[in-house]
C-alpha positions as CSV (number, residue, x, y, z in Angstrom):
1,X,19.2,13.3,5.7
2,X,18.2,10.8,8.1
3,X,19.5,10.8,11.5
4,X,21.0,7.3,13.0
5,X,20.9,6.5,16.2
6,X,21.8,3.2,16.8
7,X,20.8,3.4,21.1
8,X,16.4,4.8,19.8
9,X,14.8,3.1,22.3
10,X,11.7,1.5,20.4
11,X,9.7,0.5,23.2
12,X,7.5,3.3,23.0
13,X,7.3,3.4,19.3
14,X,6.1,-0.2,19.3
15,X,3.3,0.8,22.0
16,X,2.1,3.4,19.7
17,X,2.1,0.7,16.7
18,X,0.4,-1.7,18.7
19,X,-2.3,1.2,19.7
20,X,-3.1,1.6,16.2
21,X,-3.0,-2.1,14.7
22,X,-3.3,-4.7,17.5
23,X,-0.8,-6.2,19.0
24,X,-0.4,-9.5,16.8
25,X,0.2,-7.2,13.8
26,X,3.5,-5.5,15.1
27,X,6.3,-8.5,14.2
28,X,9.3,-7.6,16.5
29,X,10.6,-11.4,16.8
30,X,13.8,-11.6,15.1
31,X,13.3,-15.1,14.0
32,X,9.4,-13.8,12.5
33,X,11.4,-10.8,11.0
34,X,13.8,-13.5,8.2
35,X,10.8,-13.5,6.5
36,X,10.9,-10.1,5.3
37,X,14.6,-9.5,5.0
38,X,14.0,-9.2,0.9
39,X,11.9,-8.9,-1.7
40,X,11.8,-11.1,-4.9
41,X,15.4,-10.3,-5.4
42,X,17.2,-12.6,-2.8
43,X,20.6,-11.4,-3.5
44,X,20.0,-8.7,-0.9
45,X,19.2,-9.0,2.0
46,X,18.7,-6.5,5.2
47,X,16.3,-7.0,8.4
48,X,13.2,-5.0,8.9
49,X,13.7,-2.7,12.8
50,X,9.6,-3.6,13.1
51,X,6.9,-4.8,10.7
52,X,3.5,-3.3,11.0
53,X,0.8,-4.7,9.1
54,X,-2.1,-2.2,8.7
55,X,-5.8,-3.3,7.4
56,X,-7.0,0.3,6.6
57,X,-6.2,3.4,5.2
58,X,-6.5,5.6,8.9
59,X,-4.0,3.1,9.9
60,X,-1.4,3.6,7.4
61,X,-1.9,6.7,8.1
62,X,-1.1,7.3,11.7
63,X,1.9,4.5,11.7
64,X,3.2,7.1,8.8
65,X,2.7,9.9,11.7
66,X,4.9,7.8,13.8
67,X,7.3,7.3,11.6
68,X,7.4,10.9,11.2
69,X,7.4,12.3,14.2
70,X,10.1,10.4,15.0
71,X,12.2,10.2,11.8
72,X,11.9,7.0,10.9
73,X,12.6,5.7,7.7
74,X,9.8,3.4,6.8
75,X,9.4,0.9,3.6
76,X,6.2,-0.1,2.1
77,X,5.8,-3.7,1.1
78,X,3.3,-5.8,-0.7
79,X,3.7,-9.4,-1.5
80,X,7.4,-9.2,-1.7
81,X,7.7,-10.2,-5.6
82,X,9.6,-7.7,-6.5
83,X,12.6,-8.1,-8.7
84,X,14.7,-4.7,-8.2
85,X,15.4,-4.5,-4.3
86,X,12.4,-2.1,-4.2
87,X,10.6,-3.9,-0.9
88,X,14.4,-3.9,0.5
89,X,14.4,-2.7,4.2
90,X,17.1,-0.1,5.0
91,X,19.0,-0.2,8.3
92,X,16.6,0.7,11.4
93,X,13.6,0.9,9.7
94,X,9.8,0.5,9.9
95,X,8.6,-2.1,7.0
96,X,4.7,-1.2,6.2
97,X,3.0,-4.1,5.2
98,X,-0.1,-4.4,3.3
99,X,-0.8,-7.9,2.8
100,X,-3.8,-7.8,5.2
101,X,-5.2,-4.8,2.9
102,X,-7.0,-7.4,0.3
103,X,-10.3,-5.9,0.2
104,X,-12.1,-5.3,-2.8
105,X,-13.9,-2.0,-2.1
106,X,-16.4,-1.5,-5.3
107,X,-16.9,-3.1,-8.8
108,X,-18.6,-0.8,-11.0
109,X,-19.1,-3.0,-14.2
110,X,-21.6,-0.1,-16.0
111,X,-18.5,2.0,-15.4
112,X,-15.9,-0.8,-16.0
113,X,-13.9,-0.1,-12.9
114,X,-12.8,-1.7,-9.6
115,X,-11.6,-0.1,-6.5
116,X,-8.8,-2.5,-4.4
117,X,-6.9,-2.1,-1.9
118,X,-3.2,-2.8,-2.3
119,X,-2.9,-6.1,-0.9
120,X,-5.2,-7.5,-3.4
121,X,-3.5,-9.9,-5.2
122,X,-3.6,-9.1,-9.5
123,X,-5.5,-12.1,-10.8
124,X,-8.5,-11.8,-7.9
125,X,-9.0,-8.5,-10.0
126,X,-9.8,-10.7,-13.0
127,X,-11.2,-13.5,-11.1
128,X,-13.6,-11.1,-9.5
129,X,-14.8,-9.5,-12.7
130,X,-15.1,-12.6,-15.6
131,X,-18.1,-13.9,-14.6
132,X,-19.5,-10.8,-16.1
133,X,-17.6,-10.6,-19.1
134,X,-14.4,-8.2,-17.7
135,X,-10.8,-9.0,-17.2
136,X,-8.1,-6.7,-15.4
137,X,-5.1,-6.8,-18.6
138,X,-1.9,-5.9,-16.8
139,X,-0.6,-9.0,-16.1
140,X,2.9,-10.0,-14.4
141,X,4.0,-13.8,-14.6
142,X,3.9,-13.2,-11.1
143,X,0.0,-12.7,-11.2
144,X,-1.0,-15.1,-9.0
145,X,0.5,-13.8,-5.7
146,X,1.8,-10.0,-6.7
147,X,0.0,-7.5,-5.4
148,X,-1.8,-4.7,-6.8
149,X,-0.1,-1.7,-4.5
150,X,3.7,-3.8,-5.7
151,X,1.7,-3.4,-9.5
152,X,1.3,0.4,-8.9
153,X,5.0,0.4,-7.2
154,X,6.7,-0.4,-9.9
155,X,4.5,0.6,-12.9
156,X,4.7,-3.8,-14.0
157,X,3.6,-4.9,-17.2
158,X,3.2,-8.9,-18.7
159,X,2.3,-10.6,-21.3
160,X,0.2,-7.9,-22.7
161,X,1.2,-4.7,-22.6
162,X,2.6,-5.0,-25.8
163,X,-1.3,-3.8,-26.7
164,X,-2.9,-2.8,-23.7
165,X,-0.1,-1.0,-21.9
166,X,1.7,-1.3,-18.1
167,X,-0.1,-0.6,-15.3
168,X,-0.3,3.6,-15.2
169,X,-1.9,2.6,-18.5
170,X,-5.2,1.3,-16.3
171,X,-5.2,3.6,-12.7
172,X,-7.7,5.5,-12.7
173,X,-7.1,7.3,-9.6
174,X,-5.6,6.6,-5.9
175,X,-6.2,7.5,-2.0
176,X,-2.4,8.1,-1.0
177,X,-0.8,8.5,2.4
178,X,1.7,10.5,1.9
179,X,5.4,10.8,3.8
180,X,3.6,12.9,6.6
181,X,0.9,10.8,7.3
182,X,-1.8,13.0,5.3
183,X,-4.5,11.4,2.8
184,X,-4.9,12.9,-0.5
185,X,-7.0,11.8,-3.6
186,X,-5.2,11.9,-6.7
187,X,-7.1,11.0,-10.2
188,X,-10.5,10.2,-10.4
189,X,-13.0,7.7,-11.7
190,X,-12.7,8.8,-15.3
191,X,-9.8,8.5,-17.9
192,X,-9.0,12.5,-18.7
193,X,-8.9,14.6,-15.5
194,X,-7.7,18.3,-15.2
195,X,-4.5,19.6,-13.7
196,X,-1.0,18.1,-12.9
197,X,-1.5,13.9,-13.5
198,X,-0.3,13.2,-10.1
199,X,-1.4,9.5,-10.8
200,X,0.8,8.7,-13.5
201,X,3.4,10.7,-11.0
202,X,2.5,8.3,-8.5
203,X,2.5,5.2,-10.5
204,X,6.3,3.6,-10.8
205,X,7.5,5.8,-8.0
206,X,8.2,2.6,-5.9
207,X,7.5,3.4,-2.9
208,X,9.1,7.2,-2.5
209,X,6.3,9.5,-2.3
210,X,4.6,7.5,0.0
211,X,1.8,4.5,-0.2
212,X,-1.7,3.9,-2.1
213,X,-4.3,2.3,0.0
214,X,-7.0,2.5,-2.0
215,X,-6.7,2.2,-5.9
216,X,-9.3,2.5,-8.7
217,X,-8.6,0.3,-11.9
218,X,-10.3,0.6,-15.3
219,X,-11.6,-3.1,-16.5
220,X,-12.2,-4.5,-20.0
221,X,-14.5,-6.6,-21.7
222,X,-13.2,-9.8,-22.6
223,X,-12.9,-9.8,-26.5
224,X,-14.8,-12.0,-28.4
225,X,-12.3,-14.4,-30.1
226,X,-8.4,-15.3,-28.7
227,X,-5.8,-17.7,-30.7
228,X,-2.8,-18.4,-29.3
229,X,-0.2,-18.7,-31.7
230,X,3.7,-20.7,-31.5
231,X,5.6,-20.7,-34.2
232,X,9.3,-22.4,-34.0
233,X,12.3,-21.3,-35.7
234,X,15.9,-22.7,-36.6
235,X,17.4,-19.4,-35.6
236,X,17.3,-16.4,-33.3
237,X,17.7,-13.7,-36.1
238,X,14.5,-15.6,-37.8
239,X,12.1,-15.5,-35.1
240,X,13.4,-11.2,-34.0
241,X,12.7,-10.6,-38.0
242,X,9.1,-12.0,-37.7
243,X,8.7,-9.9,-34.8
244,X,9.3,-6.7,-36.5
245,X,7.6,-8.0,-39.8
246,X,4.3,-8.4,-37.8
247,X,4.3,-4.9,-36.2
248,X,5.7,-3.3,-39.5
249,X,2.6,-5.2,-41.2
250,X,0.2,-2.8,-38.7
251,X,-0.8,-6.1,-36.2
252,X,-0.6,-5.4,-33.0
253,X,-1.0,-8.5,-31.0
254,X,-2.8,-8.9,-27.6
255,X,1.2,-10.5,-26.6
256,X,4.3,-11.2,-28.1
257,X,6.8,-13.6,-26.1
258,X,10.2,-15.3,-27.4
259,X,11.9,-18.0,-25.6
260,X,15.4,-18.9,-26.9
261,X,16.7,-22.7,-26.9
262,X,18.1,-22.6,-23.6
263,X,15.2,-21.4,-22.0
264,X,13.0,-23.8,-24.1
265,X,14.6,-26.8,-23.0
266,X,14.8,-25.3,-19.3
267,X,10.7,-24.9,-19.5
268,X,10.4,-28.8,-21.0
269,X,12.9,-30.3,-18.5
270,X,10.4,-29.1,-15.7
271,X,6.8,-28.3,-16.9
272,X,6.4,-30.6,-19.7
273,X,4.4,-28.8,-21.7
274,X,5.0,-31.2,-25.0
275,X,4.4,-28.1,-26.7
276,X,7.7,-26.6,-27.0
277,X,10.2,-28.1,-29.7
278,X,13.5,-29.5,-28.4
279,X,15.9,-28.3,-31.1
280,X,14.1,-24.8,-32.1
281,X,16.5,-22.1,-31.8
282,X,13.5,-19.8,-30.5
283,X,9.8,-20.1,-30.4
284,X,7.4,-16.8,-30.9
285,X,3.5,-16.9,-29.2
286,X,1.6,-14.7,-30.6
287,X,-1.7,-13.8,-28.9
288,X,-4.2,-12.5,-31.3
289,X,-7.7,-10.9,-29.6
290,X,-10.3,-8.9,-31.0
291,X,-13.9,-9.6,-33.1
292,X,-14.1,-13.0,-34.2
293,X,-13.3,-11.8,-38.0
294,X,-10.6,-9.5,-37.0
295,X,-8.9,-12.5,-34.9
296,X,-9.0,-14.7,-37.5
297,X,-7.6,-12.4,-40.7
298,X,-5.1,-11.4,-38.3
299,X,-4.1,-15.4,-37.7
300,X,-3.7,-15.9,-40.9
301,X,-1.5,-12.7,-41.8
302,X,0.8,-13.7,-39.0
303,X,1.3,-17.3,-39.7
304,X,2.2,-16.4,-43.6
305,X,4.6,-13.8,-41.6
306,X,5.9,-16.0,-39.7
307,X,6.4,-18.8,-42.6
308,X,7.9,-16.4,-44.9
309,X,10.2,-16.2,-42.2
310,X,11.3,-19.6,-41.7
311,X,9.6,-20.9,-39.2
312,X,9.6,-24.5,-39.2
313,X,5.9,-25.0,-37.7
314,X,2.7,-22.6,-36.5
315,X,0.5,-23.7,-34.2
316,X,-2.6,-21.8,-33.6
317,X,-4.9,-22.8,-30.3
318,X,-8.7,-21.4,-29.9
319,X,-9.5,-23.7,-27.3
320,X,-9.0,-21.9,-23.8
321,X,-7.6,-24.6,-22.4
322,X,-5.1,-25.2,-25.1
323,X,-4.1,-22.0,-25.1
324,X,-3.4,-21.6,-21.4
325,X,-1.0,-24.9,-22.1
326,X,0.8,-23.1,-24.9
327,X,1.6,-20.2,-22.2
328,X,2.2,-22.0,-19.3
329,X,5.7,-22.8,-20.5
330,X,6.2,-19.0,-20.6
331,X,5.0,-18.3,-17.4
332,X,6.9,-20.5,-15.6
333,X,10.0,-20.0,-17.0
334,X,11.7,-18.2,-14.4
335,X,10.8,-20.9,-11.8
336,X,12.5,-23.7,-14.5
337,X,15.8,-21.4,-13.5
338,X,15.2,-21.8,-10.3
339,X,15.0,-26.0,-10.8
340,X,17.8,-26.4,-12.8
341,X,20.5,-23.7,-11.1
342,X,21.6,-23.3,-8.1
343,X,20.5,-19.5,-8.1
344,X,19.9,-17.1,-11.0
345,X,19.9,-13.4,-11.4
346,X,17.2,-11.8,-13.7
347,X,17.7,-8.2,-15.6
348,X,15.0,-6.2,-17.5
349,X,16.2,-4.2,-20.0
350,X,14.6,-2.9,-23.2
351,X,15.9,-2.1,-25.8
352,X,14.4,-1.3,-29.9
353,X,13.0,-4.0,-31.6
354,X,15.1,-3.5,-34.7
355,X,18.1,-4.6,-32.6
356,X,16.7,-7.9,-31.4
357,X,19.0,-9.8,-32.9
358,X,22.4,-7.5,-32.3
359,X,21.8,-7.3,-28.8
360,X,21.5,-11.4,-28.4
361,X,24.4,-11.6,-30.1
362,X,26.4,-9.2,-27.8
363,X,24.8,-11.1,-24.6
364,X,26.0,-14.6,-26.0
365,X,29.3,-12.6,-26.5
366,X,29.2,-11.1,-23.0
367,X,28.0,-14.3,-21.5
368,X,30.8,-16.1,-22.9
369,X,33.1,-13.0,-21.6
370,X,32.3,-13.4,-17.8
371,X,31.7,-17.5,-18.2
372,X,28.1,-17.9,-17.4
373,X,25.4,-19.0,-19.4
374,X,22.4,-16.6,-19.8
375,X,18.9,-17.7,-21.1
376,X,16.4,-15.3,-23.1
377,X,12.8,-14.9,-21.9
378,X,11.5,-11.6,-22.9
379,X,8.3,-9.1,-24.2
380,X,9.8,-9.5,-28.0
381,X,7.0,-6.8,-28.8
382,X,8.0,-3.9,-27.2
383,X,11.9,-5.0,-26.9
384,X,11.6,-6.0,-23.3
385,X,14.1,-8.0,-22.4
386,X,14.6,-10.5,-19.2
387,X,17.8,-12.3,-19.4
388,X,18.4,-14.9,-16.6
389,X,21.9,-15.7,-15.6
390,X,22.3,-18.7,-13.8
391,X,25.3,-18.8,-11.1
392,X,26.0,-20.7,-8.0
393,X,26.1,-18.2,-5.0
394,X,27.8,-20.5,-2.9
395,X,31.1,-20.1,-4.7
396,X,33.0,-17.0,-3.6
397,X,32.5,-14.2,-5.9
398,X,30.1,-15.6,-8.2
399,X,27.4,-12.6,-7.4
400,X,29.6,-10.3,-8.1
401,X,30.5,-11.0,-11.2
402,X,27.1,-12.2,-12.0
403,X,26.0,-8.7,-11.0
404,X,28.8,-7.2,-13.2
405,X,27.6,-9.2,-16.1
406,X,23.6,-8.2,-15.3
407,X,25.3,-4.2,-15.3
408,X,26.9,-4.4,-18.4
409,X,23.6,-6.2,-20.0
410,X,21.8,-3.2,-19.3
411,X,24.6,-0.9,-20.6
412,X,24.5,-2.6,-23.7
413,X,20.8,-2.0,-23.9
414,X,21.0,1.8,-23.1
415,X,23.7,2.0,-25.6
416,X,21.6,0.7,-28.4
417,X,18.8,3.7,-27.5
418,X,16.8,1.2,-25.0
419,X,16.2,1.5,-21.2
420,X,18.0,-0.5,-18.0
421,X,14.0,-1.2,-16.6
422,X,11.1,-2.0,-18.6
423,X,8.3,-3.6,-15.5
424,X,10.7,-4.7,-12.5
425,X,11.5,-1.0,-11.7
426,X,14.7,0.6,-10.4
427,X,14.7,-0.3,-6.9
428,X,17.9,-1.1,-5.3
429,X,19.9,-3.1,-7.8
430,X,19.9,-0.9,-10.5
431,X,20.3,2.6,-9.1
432,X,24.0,3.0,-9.8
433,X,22.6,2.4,-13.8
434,X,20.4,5.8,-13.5
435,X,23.5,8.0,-14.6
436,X,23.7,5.6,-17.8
437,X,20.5,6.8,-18.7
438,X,20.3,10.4,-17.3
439,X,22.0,13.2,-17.0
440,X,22.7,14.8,-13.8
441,X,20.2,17.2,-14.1
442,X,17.5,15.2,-15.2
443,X,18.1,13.3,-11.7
444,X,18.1,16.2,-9.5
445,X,15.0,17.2,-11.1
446,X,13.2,13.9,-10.3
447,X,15.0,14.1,-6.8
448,X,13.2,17.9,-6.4
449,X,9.8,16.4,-7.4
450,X,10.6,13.7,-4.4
451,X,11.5,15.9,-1.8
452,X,8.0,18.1,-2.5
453,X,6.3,14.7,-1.2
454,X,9.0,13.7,1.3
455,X,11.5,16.3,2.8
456,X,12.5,14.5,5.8
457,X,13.7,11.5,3.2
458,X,12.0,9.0,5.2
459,X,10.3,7.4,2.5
460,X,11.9,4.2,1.1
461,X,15.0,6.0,1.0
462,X,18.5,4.9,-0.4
463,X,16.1,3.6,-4.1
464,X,15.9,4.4,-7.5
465,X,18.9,7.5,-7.2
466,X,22.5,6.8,-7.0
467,X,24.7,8.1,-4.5
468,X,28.3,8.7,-3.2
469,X,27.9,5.9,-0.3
470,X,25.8,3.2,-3.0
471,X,27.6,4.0,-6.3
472,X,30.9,5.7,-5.8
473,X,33.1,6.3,-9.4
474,X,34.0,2.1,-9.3
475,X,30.4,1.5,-9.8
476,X,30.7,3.1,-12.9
477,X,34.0,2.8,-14.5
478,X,34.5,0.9,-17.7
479,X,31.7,1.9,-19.4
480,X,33.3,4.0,-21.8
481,X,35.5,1.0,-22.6
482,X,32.9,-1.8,-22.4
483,X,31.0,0.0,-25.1
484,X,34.1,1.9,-27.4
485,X,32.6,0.2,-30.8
486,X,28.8,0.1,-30.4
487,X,27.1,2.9,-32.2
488,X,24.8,4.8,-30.0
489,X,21.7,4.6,-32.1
């Protein structure tokens, strides 16, 4: 357990910061410090004690020392896109920053991997590679400012991980300082390495066993052929059949979005994209990569699929340029929420794909319930779901039931055999959901495995495990009641 004590006099902490960073990169103004009161998820908020912003690995290091030494709690923090309260600062602590960590270290293209360090932002990892034929595929619609250390945080996906996988899906290995200010190597430079895989322990541990500073990623070529595919349909329980009839048929596309009408309307109203029907009930893009043959039998398989479905029109784009307009709409959707709503609170459940259709019935129905609308952009092809409830903050009590609502979302999707986090991580906002999900074994076994790495609990503590003080027995009553009629599947 941490110790508080509210009279620490900082002055000579800050000295010993400002010994190993430069002056300019210790941020004790309180004014300077608003800017890093929260991550992505603005519905929390808490200010940082100090902000150090390291540019190396010996220098995360030794602030870690400090931070030991003197039991500080300390909070690693990347570009601060986060979606779960992971980035969150907790009450007199030290808020690591590695946004001036954005060297690209190595390309090894005979290899096909990159070493970065964490403040690298996601797409330079692509950008840096295309010119010879490589792309980095985990990719967040955050891409263009998220970091790669937030990526490793929180295990993120995108667009296609439906075939290429999340993020521990392409880290090959990682320099780590750990919670007492050592440096380890974990992984490697190849795929299949002996012994415990620390790396994919590492990877989605947001933040708790202590921060990467150097991280290896494996490339891939860029296939030969990519269409682009959006079909519309006149109903929601249309577009989640073709979703399953296309996997069930044994294609697995590069990515597999759905947008439901509100959303689609939301996307028109502020990108104009032309692209997106009005009065479709949901849309489906369908990326589809490979050979140049196998792209274009699979094209053709999909848009009979999605016909014999329903849907009203398919539109299939091989032009890069065309295609990058039929996903723009996607990737901007959660900034349309922002233009058209006061505020909005976003979930990421997932849940099977087979109950597509149940489950956006039951969130209409719980919408309804609480009196606020909720759109549907999500990952149809791995059930990854990202409902976005808009609210208005300013009107007393409105987050809380808004955050009531987003808890009984992800009940609903653990209930139906899903998960309450499929890429935004557990973080602050969800924690009180782990006991949904796990038993309380299972979450003192994952708390053992964190304490090997951090026994002084000065690692990003108070995220991803519930307790008394966060998520007393109110946090969780009701769910037998909200739930009495759903099968567990």
């Amino acid at each position: 357990m941490l110790l508080q004590d509210t009279k620490r006099d900082w002055s000579p902490i800050l000295q010993q910061f400002e010994a190993i960073v430069g002056e300019s990169n210790v941020i004790r103004r309180k004014e300077e410090l608003l800017v890093y009161e929260c991550d992505g998820l603005t519905s929390y908020r808490n200010r940082p004690e100090v902000v150090v912003l390291p540019r190396t690995t010996e220098e995360v290091a030794e602030v870690v020392k400090v931070c030991d030494r003197h039991q500080l709690p300390f909070v690693a923090r990347g570009s601060g896109t986060g979606l779960s309260g992971g980035a969150l600062p907790t009450d007199d602590c030290v808020l690591i920053v590695t946004a001036l960590m954005k060297r690209i270290l190595e390309v090894d293209l005979e290899n096909q991997r990159i070493v970065v360090q964490p403040g690298v932002i996601n797409n330079w990892v692509t950008q840096a590679v295309s010119g010879a034929g490589f792309y980095y595929a985990p990719d967040p619609s955050s891409q263009i400012i998220c970091s790669v250390g937030g990526n490793v945080a929180e295990n993120s996906g995108g667009v296609h991980c439906l075939k290429y996988g999340v993020t521990t899906n392409h880290v090959l290995g990682l320099k780590l300082v750990l919670p007492d200010g050592s440096i380890v190597d974990v992984g490697g430079t190849v795929p299949e390495m002996p012994g415990y895989d620390l790396t994919g322990l590492f990877v989605g541990s947001e933040g708790t066993l202590g921060i990467a500073t150097e991280i290896t990623l494996k490339i891939l070529k860029t296939p030969e052929s990519v269409r682009v595919l959006l079909a519309d349909f006149t109903s929601v329980e249309a577009a989640g059949a073709t979703v399953s009839d296309i996997i069930s048929a044994g294609i697995i596309p590069g990515g597999m979005e759905m947008m439901d009408n509100f959303s689609i309307n939301a996307v028109e109203d502020v990108v104009l994209t032309n692209c997106y029907p009005r009065d479709a009930a949901a849309i489906l893009l369908v990326e589809l990569d490979g050979l140049e043959v196998e792209a274009e039998e699979n094209s053709k398989r999909v848009e009979a699929i999605c016909y014999q479905n329903g849907a009203r029109n398919v539109r299939i784009a091989t032009d890069p340029e065309e295609r990058l307009t039929l996903w723009k709409g996607r990737k901007a959707a959660f900034a349309a929420m922002g233009k058209i709503s006061p505020d909005y609170y976003v979930q990421d459940g997932v849940i099977p794909r087979t109950k597509l259709e149940y489950v956006l019935r039951e969130i209409e129905a719980l919408g309804e319930r609480y009196g606020y609308r909720v759109a549907n952009v999500f990952h149809a092809g791995d059930g990854n779901l990202h409902p976005l409830i808009l609210f208005d903050n300013a009107i007393p009590g409105a987050l809380e039931t808004v955050e009531e609502l987003g808890g009984a979302i992800l009940k609903l999707c653990v209930a139906v055999g899903g998960s309450i986090s499929g890429e935004h991580g557990i973080g602050a906002d969800k924690r009180c959901y782990m006991p949904e999900m796990f038993t309380e074994a299972d979450l003192e076994t994952m708390k053992w495995v964190r304490q090997v790495f951090d026994p002084k609990g000065i690692a990003n503590p108070g995220k991803i495990f519930p307790t008394p003080r966060t998520c007393g027995e109110a946090a969780r009553a009701g769910t037998a009641k909200q739930f009495e009629g759903i099968e567990r599947f």
